[in-house]
N, C-alpha and C positions, 0 to 999 in steps of 0.2 A: 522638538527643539530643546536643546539646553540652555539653561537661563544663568548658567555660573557665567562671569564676563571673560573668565580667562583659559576656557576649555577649549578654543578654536585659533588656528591662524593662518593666514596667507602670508606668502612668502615670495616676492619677483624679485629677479633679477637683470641689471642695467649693467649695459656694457661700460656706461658714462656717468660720471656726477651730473650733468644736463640730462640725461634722461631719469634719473632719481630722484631731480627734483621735479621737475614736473612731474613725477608721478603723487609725491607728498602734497603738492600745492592741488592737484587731482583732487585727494585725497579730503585735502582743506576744504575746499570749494565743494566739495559734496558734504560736507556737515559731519565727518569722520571726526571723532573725539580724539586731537591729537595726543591726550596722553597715553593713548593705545598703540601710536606707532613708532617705529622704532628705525633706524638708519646706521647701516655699517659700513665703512669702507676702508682700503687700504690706499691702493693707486699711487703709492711714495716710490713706483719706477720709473717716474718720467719727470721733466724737469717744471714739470705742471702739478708741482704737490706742495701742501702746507707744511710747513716746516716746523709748525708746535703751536702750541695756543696757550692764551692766560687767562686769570680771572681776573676780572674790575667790576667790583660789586657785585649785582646778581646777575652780569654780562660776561661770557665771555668773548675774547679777544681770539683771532686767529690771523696767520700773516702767512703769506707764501699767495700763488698763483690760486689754490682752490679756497683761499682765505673767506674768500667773498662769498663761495657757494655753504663751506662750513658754517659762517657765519650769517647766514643768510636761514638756514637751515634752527637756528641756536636759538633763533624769537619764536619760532614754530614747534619745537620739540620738547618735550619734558626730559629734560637733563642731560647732559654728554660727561665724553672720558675720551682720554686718549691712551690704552694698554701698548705694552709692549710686550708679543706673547710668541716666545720661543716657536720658532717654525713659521712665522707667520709673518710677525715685527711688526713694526709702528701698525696700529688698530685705533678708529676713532668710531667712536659706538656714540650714538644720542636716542634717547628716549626711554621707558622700561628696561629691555635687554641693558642697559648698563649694571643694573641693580642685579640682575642675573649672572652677567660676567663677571662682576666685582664678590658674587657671593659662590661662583665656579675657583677664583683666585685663590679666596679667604677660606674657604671649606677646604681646597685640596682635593677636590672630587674628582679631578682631572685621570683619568686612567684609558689604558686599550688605544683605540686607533681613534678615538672623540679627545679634540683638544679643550681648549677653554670655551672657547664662542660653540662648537658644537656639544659642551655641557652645557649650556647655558640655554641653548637650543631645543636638547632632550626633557629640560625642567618646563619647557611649556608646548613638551608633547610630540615633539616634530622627530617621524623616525628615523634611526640611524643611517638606513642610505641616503635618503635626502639630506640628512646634518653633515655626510663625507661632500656632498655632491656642492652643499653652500658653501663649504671650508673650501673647499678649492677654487669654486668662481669667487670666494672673497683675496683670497691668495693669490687669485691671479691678476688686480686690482680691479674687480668688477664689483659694483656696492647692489646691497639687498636693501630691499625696503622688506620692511614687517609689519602684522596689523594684526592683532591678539588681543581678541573679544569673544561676543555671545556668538552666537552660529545666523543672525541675521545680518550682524555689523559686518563679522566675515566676508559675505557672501555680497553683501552692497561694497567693500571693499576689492573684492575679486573681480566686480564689475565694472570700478572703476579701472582699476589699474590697466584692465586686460586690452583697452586702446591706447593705451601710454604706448603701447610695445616694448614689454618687456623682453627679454630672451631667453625666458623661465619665468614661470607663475603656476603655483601650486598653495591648493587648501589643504590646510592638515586639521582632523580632527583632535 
C-alpha cells in the first residue's frame, strides 16, 4: 500500500442532494477525515435550487430551496465555492477539489474534451473516461461525493458509501 494521503480516491455518484448527503454524514460517522472529502453539485434545473450564497464571518450563508442542504453540508466540509464554468454553469464545489478547480481557472490548464472540474479531477489521478463520465452525471444535476487519501482511508470510504446507494461508485488509483 501507498502511504502518500493523496495517491487514491473514490468517486459516487447520487441522483439527489438527500442521497449525497447522507452519504458525507456516512462518511462522518465512520471517522472519515472530513478534510479529505469533497462535494460537487449543479441541480439549478428545477425550481428546488439555491440561488447564490454569501460569507458572514467564517460562515457561509446560502438561500434558495437546497439552501439548508448547502448549508448544512458548509459545518462539515473544508471550504466551498460557487464557479461559473462555461458548458456547465452555476458549480458549487466544497472541500479540497475547490483548491483544484480554482487552480484548473487560474492556471488555464483547461484544454481537449476535459473541462475545469475534469482538470481538477485529472490532478488527483482520476482517468479521462471516468472524468468525461463525472462531467456529465455532474451536468446533468446529479452531485459526486469524493474521498481522496491513502489506499486504506480509500477503501474504508468505498465501503461506506457503497450502502448509501450510489448510482456509480468507483476507486481510482
Amino acid at each position: 500500500m501507498m502511504n502518500d494521503k493523496s495517491n487514491q480516491s473514490v468517486v459516487a455518484i447520487y441522483e439527489s442532494h438527500v442521497g449525497a448527503e447522507e452519504a458525507i454524514r456516512a462518511l462522518q460517522k465512520a471517522g472519515l477525515d472530513m478534510k479529505r472529502l469533497s462535494i460537487v453539485g449543479k441541480n439549478f434545473t428545477t425550481e428546488e435550487h439555491a440561488v447564490g450564497f454569501y460569507t458572514a464571518g467564517d460562515r457561509m450563508k446560502f438561500w434558495g430551496a437546497q439552501g439548508a442542504f448547502w448549508g448544512s453540508l458548509w459545518g462539515l466540509l473544508f471550504g466551498g465555492a460557487m464557479f461559473f464554468i462555461p458548458a456547465v454553469g452555476p458549480l458549487i464545489v466544497m472541500g479540497p477539489l475547490v483548491g483544484w478547480v480554482a487552480g484548473a481557472l487560474e492556471g488555464a490548464v483547461v484544454g481537449g474534451a476535459v473541462g475545469v472540474l475534469g482538470s481538477a479531477l485529472a490532478n488527483l489521478g482520476i482517468p479521462n473516461d471516468q472524468i468525461i463520465k463525472y462531467e456529465v452525471e455532474v451536468k446533468a444535476g446529479k452531485f459526486m461525493v469524493l474521498a481522496n487519501g491513502s489506499a486504506d482511508m480509500v477503501e474504508l470510504a468505498r465501503g461506506v458509501l457503497r450502502p448509501t446507494n450510489p448510482t456509480f461508485l468507483s476507486a481510482h488509483a
